[in-house]
C-alpha positions in Angstrom: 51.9 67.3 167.8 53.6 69.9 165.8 55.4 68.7 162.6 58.9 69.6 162.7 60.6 70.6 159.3 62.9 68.1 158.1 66.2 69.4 155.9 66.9 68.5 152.5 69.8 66.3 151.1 71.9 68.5 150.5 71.9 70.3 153.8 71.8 67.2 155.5 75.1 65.6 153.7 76.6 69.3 154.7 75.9 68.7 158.3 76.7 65.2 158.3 80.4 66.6 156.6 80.6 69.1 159.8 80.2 66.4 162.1 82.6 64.1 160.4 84.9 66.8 160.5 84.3 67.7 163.8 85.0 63.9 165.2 87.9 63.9 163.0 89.4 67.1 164.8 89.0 64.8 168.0 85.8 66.1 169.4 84.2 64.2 172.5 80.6 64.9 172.3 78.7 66.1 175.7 75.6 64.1 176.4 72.7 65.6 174.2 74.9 67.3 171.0 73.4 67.4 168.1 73.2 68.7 164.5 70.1 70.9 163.5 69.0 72.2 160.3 70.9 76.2 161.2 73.8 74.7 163.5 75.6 72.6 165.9 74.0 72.6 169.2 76.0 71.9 171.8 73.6 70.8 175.3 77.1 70.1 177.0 80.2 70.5 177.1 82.4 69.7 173.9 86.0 69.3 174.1 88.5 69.5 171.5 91.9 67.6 171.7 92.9 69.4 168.5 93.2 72.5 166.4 90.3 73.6 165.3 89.7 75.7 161.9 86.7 77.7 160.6 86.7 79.6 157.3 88.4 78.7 153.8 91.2 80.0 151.6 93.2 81.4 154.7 90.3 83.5 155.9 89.5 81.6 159.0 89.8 81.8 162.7 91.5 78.9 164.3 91.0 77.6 168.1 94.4 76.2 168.6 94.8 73.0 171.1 95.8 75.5 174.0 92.4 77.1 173.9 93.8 80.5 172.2 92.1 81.8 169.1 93.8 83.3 165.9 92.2 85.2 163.0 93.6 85.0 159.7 93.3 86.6 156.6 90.5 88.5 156.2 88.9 87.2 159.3 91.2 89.7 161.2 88.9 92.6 162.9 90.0 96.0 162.3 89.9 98.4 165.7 91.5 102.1 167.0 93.8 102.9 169.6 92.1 106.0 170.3 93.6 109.0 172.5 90.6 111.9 172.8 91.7 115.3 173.4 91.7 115.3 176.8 94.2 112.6 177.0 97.1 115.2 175.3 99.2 117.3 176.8 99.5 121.0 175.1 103.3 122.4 175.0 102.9 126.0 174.3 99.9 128.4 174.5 100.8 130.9 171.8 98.6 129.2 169.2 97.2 126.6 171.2 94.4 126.1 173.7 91.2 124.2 175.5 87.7 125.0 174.8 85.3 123.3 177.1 82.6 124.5 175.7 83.0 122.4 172.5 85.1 119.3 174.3 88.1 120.4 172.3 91.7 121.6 171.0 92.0 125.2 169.5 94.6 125.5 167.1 94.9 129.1 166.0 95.2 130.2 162.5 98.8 131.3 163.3 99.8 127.9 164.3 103.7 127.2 164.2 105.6 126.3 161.3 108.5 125.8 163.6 108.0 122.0 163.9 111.0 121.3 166.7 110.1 124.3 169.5 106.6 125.3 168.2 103.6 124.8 170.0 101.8 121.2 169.8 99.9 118.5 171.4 102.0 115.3 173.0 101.1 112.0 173.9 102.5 108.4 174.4 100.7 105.6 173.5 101.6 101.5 173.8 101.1 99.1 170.9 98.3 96.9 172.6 98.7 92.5 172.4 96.0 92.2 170.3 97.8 93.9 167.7 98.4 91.8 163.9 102.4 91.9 164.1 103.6 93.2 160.8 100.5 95.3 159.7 101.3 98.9 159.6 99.0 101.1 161.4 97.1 103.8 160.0 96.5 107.0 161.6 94.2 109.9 160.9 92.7 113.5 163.1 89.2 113.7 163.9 88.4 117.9 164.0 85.8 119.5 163.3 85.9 121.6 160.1 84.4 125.3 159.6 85.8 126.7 156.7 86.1 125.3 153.2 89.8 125.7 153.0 90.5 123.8 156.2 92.4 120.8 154.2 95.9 119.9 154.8 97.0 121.5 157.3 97.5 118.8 159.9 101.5 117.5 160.4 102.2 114.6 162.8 105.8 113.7 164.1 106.2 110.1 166.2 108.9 108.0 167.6 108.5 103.7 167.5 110.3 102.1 169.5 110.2 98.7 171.4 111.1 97.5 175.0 115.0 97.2 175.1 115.3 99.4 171.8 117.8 102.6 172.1 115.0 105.5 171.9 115.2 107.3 168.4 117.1 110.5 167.9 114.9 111.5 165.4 111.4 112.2 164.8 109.7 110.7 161.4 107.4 113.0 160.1 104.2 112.8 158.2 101.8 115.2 156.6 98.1 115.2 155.7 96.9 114.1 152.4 93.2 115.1 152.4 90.2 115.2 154.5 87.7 112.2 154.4 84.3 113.7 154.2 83.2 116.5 151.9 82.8 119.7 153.9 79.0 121.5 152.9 78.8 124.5 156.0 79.0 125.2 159.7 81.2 123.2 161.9 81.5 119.4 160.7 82.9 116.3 162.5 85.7 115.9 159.9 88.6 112.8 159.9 92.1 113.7 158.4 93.9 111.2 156.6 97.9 111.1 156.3 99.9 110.3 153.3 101.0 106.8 154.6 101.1 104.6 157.2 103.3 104.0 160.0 105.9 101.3 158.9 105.3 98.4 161.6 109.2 96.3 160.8 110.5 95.1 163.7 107.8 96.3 165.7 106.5 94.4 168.4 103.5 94.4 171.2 103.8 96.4 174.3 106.4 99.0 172.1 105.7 102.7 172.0 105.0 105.3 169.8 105.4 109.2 171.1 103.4 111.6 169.5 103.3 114.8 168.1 100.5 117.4 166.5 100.8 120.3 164.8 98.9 122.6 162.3 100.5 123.8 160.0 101.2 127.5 160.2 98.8 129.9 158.1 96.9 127.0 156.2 93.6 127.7 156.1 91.0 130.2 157.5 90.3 130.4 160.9 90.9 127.6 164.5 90.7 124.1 164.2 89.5 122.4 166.7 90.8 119.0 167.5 89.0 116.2 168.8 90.8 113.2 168.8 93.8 111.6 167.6 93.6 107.8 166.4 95.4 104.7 164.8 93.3 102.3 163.1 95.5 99.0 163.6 94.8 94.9 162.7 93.6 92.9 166.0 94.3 88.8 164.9 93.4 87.7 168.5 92.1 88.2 171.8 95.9 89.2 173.4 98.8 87.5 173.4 100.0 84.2 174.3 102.9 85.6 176.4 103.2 88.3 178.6 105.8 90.3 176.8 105.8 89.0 173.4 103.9 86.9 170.9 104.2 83.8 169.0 102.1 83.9 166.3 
């Protein structure tokens, strides 16, 4: 019979300490659980009557009573709402147009600096549940770059607004403040990063923010050609835990 390898003290008394902690939480053990040297194996089904908590110094995810989990603190996962070129709509084709060859959005070197009439790309997107409440959201271009002087030259107008909020009069505005990735020569997948982030106050799920991209007019040599358009945002759950608004 193959000798199994037994744990040391100390991992032991760590183990026995999850357990304890476990049972205190109001765990009923399924037939056959049992602590191991690497985890807690569960053969059965385990049932918790309480909250649970895993993590330390308000980094941790917690399992609340209800069944719904939360992420705190660092333990909060980072993710995009993206919208890919194809998902914009182009108003104007002066300085503006598709270019299936290369999946993409040509902006012309001559793109408008008339930023109320001139031609851009539009789109509406919706705050998703699984969205941190009271994080700001960070936004950035993804082009592809072919000339050295290419910097800058992005501007991005939006409207956030919630359901039952008046729709803004006015568009905030912001510009870019430098591109991401060094350029070296040819074309090359470049991400454009703005000068701040999107204030999230008052913001809730399910709200929307309306969308507008321009390049700026005469900055830099030759087209840019725009690939995708995303928000990097906080996720601090799977959804929420209501349909229209959220609790936590």
């Amino acid at each position: 019979m193959k000798k199994e390898k037994t744990m040391t003290t100390s991992k032991k008394a760590v183990f026995g300490l999850i357990a304890c902690i476990l049972m205190m939480q109001g765990m009923a053990y399924g037939q056959g659980t049992r602590v191991e040297k690497d985890a807690m194996i569960y053969t059965n089904t385990a049932t918790f009557s309480n909250t649970v908590t895993i993590g330390i110094s308000g980094n941790k995810m917690t399992v609340r009573s209800d069944g719904i989990m939360i992420f705190s603190g660092n333990a909060a996962l980072w993710d995009d709402m993206m919208n890919p070129a194809n998902t914009f709509f182009i108003s104007g084709t002066a300085d503006i147009t598709n270019n299936s060859p290369s999946n993409a959005i040509v902006f012309a070197t001559t793109a408008t600096t008339n930023l109320t009439t001139g031609d851009h790309l539009w789109a509406v997107i919706q705050v998703p549940h699984m969205w941190k409440t009271n994080t700001d959201i960070s936004p950035h271009i993804h082009f592809y770059q072919n000339s050295a002087d290419q910097t800058n030259c992005w501007v991005l107008r939006y409207k956030w607004y919630n359901i039952g909020d008046a729709v803004p009069g006015t568009w905030s505005e912001m510009l870019v403040s430098s591109n991401m990735m060094p350029y070296t020569s040819g074309f090359v997948h470049q991400i454009a990063d703005f000068t701040s982030d999107m204030n999230s106050a008052g913001k809730n799920i399910s709200s929307i923010i309306d969308v507008k991209i321009f390049r700026k007019g005469n900055v830099g040599t030759g087209p840019v050609l725009f690939k995708q358009f995303d928000m990097h945002y906080q996720r601090d759950s799977l959804g929420s835990d209501n349909e229209f608004s959220k609790t936590f």
